[in-house]
Structures are given as structure tokens and as C-alpha cells.
C-alpha positions as CSV (number, residue, x, y, z in Angstrom):
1,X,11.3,-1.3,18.1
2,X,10.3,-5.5,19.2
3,X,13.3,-7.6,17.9
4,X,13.2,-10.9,16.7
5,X,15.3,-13.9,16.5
6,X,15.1,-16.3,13.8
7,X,17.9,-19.0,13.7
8,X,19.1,-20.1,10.2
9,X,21.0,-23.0,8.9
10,X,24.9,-22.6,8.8
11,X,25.9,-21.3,5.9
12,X,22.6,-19.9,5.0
13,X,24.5,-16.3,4.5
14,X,27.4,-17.9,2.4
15,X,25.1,-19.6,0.3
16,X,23.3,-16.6,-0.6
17,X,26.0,-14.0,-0.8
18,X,24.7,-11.8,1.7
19,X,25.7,-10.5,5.3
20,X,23.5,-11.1,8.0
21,X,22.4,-7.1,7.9
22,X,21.6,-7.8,4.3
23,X,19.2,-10.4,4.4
24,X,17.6,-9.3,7.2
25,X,16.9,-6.1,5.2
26,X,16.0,-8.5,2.3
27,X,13.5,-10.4,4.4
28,X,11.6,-7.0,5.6
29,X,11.4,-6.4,2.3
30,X,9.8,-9.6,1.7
31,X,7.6,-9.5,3.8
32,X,5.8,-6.6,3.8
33,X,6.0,-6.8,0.2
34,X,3.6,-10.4,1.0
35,X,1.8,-8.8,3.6
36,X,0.8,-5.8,1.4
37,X,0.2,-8.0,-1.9
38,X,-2.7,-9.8,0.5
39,X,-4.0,-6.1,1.7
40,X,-3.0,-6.7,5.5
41,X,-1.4,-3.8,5.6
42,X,-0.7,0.0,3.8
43,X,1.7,0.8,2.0
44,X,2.7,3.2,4.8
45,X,3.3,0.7,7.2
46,X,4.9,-1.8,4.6
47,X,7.3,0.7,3.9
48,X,8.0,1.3,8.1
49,X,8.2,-2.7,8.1
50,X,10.5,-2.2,5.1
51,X,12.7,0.5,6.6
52,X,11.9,2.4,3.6
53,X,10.1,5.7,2.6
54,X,7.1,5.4,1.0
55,X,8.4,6.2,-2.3
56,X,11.1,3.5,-2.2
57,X,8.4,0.7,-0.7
58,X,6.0,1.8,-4.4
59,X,9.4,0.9,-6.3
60,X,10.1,-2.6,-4.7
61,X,6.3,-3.0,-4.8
62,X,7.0,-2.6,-8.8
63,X,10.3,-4.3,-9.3
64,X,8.6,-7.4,-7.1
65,X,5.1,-7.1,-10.0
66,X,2.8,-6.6,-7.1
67,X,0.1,-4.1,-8.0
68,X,0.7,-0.5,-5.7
69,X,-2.7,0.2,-5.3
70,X,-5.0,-2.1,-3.8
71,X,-8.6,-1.7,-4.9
72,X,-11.2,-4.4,-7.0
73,X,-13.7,-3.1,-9.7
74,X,-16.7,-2.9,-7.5
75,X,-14.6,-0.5,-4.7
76,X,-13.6,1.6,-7.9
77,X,-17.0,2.0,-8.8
78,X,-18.5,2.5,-5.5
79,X,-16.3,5.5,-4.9
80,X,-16.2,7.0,-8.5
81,X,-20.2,7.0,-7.4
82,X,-20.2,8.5,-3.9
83,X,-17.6,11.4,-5.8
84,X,-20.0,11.6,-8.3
85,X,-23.0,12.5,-6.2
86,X,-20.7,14.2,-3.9
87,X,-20.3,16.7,-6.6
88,X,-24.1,16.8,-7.9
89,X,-25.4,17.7,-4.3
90,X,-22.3,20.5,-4.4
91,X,-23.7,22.0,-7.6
92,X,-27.4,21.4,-6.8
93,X,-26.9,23.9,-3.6
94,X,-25.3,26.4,-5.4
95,X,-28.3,26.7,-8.3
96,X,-30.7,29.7,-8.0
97,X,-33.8,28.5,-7.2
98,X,-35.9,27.4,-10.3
99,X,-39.5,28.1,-8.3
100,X,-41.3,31.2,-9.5
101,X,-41.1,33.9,-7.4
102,X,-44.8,35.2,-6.7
């Protein structure tokens, strides 16, 4: 795992009440929470950023009001579509064969 240094203002801990281990936790959090919210990343890998299993990073996601799953009305659409033919060619193949037999 890359480490990374970020110096802070004295007093930045004492201020908000936290050990260093706890905001640094805090500030994964954070952001992968942003990161996700602008659809950089999965929620898979916000929740590895996070140090959290999936399930946990779906909870913050909620506590924090950013929507879990990621996907516009037109996306929606376009795959409710592609399922939807999906199935029609599945049940078109397993029809008998409406042409008279001669």
C-alpha cells in the first residue's frame, strides 16, 4: 500500500476531537465517498480506499445522502432494452417452428 503525507495545522486534531488514526480513517471515508458521488470510481474500490467492506462503504454512502447506485435514466432504459430483447431472442429460439411442414 503507497503512503501519503499530508501536514496539517497544529492543533488540527484537538480542534476536532479526533486522534490522528481517526481522521485519517475519516478522510478515506471522505474521499472515496466524493470520488464515488462523481462516478470515478466503484463502490468496490471506494470501499478498499475506505478500508471498509462493501456493505459498510453502501451504509456511509447512505448516512453521507449520496445515491448507492450510480446510473441516469437513459443507462436504465438502455439496459432494461438490451434485457428485454435478450429475453425475446431466448424465447424466439425455443418456439417450434410456425412454417408448415410439406
Amino acid at each position: 500500500m503507497a503512503a501519503v503525507t499530508i501536514d496539517l495545522p497544529e492543533g488540527t486534531f484537538s480542534g476536532l476531537g479526533q486522534t490522528p488514526e481517526e481522521f485519517v480513517r475519516e478522510m478515506r471515508l471522505a474521499a472515496a465517498i466524493f470520488w464515488y458521488a462523481r462516478g470515478e470510481i466503484s463502490q468496490g474500490k471506494g470501499a478498499e480506499i475506505a478500508g471498509l467492506s462493501r456493505r459498510e462503504f453502501i451504509e456511509a454512502l447512505s448516512r453521507a445522502q449520496v445515491d448507492a447506485i450510480q446510473i441516469n435514466d437513459e443507462e436504465l432504459r438502455d439496459e432494461v432494452e438490451r434485457d428485454l430483447q435478450a429475453r425475446r431472442e431466448r424465447l424466439s429460439a425455443d418456439l417450434p417452428d410456425a412454417r408448415p411442414t410439406p
